[in-house]
C-alpha positions in Angstrom: 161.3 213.4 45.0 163.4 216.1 43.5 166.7 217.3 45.0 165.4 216.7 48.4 163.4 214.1 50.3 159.5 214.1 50.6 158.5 214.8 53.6 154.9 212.8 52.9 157.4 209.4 52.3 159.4 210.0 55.5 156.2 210.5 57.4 154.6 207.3 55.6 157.9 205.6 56.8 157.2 206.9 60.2 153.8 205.9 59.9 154.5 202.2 59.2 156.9 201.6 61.5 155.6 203.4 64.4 151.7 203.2 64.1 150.9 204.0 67.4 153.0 207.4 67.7 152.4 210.3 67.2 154.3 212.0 64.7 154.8 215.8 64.3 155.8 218.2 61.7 158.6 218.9 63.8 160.0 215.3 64.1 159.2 215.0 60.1 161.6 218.4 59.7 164.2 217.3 61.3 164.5 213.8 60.0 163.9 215.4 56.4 167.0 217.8 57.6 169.2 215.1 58.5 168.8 212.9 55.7 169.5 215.8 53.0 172.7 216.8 55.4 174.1 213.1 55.6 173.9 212.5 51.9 175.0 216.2 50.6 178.3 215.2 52.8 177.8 211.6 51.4 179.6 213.4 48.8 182.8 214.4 50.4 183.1 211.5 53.0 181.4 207.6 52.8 178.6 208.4 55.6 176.2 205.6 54.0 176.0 203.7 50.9 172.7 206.0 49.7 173.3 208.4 47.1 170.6 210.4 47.3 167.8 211.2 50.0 165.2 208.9 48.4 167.4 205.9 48.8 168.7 206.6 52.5 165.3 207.4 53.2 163.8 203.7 52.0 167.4 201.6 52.7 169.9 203.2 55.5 167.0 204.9 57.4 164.1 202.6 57.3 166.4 200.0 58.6 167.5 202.1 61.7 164.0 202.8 62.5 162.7 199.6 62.8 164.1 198.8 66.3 162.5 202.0 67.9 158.9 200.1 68.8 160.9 198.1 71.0 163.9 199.9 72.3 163.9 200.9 75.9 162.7 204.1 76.0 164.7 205.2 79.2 168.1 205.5 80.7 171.3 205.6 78.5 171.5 204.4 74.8 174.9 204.1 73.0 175.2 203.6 69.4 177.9 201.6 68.5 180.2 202.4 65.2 177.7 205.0 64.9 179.2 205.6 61.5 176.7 208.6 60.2 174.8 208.5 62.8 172.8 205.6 62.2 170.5 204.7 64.1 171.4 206.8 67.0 170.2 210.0 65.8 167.0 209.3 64.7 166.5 207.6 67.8 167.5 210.9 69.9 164.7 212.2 67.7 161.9 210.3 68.2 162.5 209.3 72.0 164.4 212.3 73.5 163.8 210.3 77.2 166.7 208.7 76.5 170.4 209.9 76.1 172.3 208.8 73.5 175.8 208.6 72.7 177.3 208.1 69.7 180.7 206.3 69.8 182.4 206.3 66.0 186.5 206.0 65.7 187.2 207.6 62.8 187.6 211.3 63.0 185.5 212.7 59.5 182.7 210.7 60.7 182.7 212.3 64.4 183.3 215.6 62.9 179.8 214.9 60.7 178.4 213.8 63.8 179.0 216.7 65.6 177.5 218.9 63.2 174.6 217.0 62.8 174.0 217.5 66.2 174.3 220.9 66.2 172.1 221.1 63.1 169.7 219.5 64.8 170.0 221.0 68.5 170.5 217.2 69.9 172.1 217.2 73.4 173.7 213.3 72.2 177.4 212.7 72.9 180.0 211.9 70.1 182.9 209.7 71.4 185.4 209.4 68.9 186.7 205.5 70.7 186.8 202.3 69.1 184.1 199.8 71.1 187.6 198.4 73.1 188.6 201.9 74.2 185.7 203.0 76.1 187.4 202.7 79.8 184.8 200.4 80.8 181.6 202.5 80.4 178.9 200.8 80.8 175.4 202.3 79.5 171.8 200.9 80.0 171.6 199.6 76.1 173.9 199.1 72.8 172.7 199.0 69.1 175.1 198.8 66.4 173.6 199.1 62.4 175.5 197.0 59.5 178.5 197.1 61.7 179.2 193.5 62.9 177.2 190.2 62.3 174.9 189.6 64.8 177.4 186.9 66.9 180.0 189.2 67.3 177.9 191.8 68.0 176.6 190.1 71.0 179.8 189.6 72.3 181.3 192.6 72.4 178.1 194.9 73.7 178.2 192.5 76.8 181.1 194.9 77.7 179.5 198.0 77.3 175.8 197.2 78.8 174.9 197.2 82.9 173.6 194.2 84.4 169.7 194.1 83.3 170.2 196.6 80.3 169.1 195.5 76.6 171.5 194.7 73.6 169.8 195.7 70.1 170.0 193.9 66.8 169.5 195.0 63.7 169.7 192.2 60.9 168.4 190.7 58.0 167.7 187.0 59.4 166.4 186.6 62.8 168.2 185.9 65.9 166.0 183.6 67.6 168.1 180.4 65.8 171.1 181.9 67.4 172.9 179.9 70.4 173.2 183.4 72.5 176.0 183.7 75.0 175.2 182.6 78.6 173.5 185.5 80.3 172.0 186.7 77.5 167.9 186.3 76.5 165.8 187.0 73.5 162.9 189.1 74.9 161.4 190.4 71.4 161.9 190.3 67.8 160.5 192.4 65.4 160.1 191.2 61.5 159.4 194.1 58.9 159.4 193.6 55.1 161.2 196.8 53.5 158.8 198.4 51.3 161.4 199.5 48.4 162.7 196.1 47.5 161.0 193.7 49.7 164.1 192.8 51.6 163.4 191.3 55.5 164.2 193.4 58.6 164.3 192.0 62.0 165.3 193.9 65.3 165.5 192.4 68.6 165.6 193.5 71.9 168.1 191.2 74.2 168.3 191.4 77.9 171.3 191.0 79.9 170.1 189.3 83.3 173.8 187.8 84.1 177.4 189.1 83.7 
């Protein structure tokens, strides 16, 4: 792949996990532009544990795709510990219906964030807040990538989703064995195999019908 990433292997990612979208040379540019940006500052500050654009391409970002086929595509999306902007940017990319915020503590990472927004002419919001800071915001979903297990996860985006909204999980072992907390319910899970090293993805979409 060179110096930068293929544009044919993003689209083939694209392709795989979203079958039944559409996907434009636009979208392709600016997920190419994004993943050469977050590893070229990979090098200065720990954005993601890729070195190069061919492994966040086929680890960091084919993980953060796989729960867009089942995300809510409306309302309010926050991405929690959004870190480098996983996977909150590339879902401002590929379903700009919904508005995304991207909540990260730690101020090199915001400051990334921000310019990757910029770069990229996204209208998402950085909050630079731990998950327990947030005033008691409340949006209409919550996904958090490789932040917390899956348990804890659940438990704290109770506080940060309305009544009806959807939690997201990104892990490697599904969540349907999982004793959820009361008011919560599995509504889908998704089970991909990742293509570079045969590792199994699951994302699930969780509803919130109590609190």
């Amino acid at each position: 792949m060179g110096q930068f990433p293929d544009k044919i292997a993003i689209r083939q990612t694209l392709n795989l996990l979203l079958p039944e979208v559409p996907i434009g040379d636009e979208t392709v540019e600016k997920i190419s532009l994004y993943t050469r940006e977050i590893t070229r500052w990979n090098k200065r500050i720990n954005l993601t544990g890729a070195k190069t654009p061919q492994q966040f391409v086929e680890g960091p970002l084919f993980d953060a795709l796989t729960f867009i086929p089942i995300m809510d595509g409306r309302g309010t999306l926050v991405d929690m510990g959004s870190g480098g902007g996983l996977p909150g940017i590339p879902a401002a990319i590929l379903v700009p219906e919904v508005q995304v915020t991207l909540v990260e503590p730690r101020a090199k990472r915001t400051s990334f964030l921000r310019h990757a927004l910029h770069l990229l002419n996204l209208e998402s919001e950085v909050v630079e807040a731990r998950d327990d800071a947030l005033g008691g915001r409340r949006w209409d979903g919550a996904v958090a990538q490789a932040v917390w297990p899956a348990r804890e996860w659940l438990q704290r985006a109770v506080n940060t989703v309305k009544r009806g909204g959807a939690i997201h999980t990104l892990t490697s072992e599904s969540v349907a064995e999982l004793s959820l907390p009361e008011g919560l319910i599995l509504e889908e899970e998704r089970h991909v195999v990742r293509p570079s090293d045969g590792a199994p993805r699951y994302s699930a979409r969780i509803r919130i019908y109590e609190q």
